[in-house]
C-alpha positions in Angstrom: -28.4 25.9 98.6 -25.7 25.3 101.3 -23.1 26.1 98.8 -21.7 21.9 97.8 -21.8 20.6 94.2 -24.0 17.9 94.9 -24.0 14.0 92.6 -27.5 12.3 92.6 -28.1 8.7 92.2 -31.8 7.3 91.8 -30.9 3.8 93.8 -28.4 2.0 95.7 -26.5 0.6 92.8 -26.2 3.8 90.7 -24.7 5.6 94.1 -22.1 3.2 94.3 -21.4 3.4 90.6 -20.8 7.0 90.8 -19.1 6.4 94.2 -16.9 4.1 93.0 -15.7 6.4 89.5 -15.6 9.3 91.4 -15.0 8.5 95.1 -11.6 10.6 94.9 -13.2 13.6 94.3 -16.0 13.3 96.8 -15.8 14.6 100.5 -19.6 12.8 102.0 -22.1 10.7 101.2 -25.7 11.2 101.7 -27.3 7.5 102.4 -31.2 6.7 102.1 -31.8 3.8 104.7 -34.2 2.1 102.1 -33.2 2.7 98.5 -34.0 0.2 95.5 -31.7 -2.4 95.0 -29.6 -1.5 97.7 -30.2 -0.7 101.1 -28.2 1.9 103.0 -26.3 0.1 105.1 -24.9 -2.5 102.3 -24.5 0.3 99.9 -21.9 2.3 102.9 -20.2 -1.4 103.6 -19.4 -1.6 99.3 -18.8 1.9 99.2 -16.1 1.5 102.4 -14.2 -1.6 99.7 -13.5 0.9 97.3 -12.4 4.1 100.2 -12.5 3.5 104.0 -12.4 6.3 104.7 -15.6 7.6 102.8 -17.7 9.8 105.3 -21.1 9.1 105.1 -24.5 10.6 106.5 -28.2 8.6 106.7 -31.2 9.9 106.4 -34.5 7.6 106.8 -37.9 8.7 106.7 -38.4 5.3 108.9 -36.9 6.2 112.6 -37.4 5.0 115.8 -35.6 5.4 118.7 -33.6 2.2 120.0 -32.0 2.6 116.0 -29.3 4.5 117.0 -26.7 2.3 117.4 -27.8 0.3 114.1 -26.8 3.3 112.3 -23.7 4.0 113.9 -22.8 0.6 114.2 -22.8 0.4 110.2 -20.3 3.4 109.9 -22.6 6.2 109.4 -21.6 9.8 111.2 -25.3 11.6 111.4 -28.6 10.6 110.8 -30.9 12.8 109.1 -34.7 12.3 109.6 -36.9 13.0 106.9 -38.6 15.1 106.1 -35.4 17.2 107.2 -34.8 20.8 107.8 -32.2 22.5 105.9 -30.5 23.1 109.3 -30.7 19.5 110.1 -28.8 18.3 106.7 -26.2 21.6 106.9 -25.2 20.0 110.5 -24.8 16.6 110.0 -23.1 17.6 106.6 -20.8 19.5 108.7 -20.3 16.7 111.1 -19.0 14.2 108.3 -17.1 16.8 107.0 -15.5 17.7 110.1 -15.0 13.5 111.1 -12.1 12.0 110.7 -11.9 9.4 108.0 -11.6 5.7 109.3 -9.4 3.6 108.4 -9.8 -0.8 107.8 -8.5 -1.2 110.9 -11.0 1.0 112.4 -14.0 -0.5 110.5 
């Protein structure tokens, strides 16, 4: 709908399978905080071995608010509540695609 060729991955372990065959050709992740067999946060730190300077959004159907430094803490640029608005994901989309990729010694 907001005009990307989109990947899919039904768990934590299949998204950084793709990731990792395909990481060259893709521009931002889309994270679940809580995905079978691997959770968000470990799935971005694996995914950051294989490019550093993979851009990534979360999106969490579980927020609160004193979470926001967790998220940023473990790399991610945006988090996305669920259920999320289509203007919601197009911005923080937008915002990884617009970050600047960072680098091990960043990390």
């Amino acid at each position: 709908v907001l005009g990307f060729r989109t990947l899919a991955a039904n768990d934590g372990q299949a998204g950084l399978a793709l990731f990792t065959a395909q990481h060259r050709e893709i521009d931002a992740v889309m994270i679940d905080m809580e995905m079978p067999g691997l959770r968000g946060a470990e799935c971005l730190r694996q995914m950051r071995l294989v490019d550093p300077g993979v851009r990534a959004v979360l999106c969490s159907g579980f927020v609160r608010d004193d979470m926001d430094s967790d998220w940023r803490d473990s790399g991610f640029i945006a988090l996305v509540p669920k259920p999320y608005r289509l203007a919601d994901l197009s911005r923080a989309i937008d915002m990884a695609l617009r970050s600047h990729p960072t680098s091990l010694e960043e990390s």
